[in-house]
N, C-alpha and C positions, 0 to 999 in steps of 0.2 A: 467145251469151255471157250470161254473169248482170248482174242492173242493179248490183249492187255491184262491178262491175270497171269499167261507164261512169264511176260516181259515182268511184271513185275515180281512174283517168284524171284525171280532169274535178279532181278535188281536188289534183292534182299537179301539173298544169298550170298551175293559178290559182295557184297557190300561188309556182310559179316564177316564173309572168308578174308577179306584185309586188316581185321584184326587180329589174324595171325601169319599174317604175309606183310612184310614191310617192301615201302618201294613205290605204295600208290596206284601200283598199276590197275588190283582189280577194282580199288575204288572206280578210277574213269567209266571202268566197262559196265560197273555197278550204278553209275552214273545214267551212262548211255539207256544203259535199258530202262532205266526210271523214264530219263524222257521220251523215249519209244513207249514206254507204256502209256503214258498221259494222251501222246499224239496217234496212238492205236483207239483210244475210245472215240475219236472222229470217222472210222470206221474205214478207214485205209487199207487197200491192201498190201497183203505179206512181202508181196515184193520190195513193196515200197517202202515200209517199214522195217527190212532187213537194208536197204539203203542209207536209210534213214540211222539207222543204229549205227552200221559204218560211220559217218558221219559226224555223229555224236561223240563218238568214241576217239576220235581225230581231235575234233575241237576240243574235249576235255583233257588230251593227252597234251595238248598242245599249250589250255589254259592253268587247268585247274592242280593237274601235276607240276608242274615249276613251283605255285603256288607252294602247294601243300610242301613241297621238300625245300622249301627257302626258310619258310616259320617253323617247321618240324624238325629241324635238324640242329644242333648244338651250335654259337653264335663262335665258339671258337675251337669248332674240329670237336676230335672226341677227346674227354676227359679223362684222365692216364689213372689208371687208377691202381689198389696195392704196391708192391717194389717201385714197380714206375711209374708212380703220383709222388714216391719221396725225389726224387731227381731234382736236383736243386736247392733243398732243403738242406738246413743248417741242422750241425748233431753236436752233440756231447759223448765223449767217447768215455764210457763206463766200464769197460772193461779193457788193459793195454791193445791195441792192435800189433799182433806181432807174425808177421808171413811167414817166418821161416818156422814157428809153430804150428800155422793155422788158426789161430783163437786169432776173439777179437769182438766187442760189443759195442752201440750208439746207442744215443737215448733221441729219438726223434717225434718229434708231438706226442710226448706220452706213451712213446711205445718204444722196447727194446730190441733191435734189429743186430742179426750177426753182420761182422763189418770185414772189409776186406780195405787193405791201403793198395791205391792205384799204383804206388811207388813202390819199393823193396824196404821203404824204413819205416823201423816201429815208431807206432804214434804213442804218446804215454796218457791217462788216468785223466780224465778231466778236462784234455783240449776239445778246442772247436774246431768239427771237421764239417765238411761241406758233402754232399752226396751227388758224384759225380756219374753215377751209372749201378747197374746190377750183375750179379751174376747168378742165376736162380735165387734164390730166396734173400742173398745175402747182397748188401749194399756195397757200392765202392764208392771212398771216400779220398777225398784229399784233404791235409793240412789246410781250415779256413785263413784268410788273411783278411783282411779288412777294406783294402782296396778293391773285392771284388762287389 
């Protein structure tokens, strides 16, 4: 067989195996060998076209990866998601919050989350509390005030 049907093999392969590899990288190489295969039907030899790959694989690490992880990657970091997508967020406290019990409920976008107060004092039945942090499953909260 001819080296431009290895190379290209080889460029299919890689190419596919980065749909379960994030990072880009074997995209590049999957790259590279695409155009080593193209420039292998000129009938170059192996030397040169394992040069030539080097090369390839250079320039595309150099162009095409930046590329792809600047538009592929989230515009604002990664997005917090479960316990730590509620941080921030304003609650309604449905059930007292009481420490030296342990109990304690928030109502946050429709859903009801165990509540911890960041402080030692009970919050009572219906205020607004803020959700300052987590601790495993359950939410810490403070007293909302309006100035924040």
């Amino acid at each position: 067989m001819n080296p431009w049907f290895y190379w290209s093999v080889s460029a299919i392969l890689l190419i596919l195996l980065e749909l379960f590899f994030s990072g880009f990288v074997l995209l590049c190489f999957g790259f590279a060998a695409l155009a080593t295969s193209i420039l292998s039907l000129l009938g170059i030899g192996i030397e040169f076209q394992i040069l030539l790959f080097a090369i390839f694989t250079i320039v595309f690490f150099v162009s095409v990866r930046p590329f792809f992880l600047k538009h592929m990657k989230p515009k604002d970091g990664m997005v917090e998601t479960n316990v730590n997508g509620l941080i921030g967020n304003e609650a309604i406290v449905v059930e007292e919050i009481n420490p030296s019990k342990n109990i304690g409920r928030v109502k946050i976008r429709g859903e009801e989350w165990g509540a911890l107060n960041q402080d030692s004092a009970v919050i009572l039945l219906g205020l607004k509390v803020k959700v300052v942090g987590n601790s495993g499953n359950k939410v810490i909260v403070k007293l909302y005030s309006e100035g924040e």
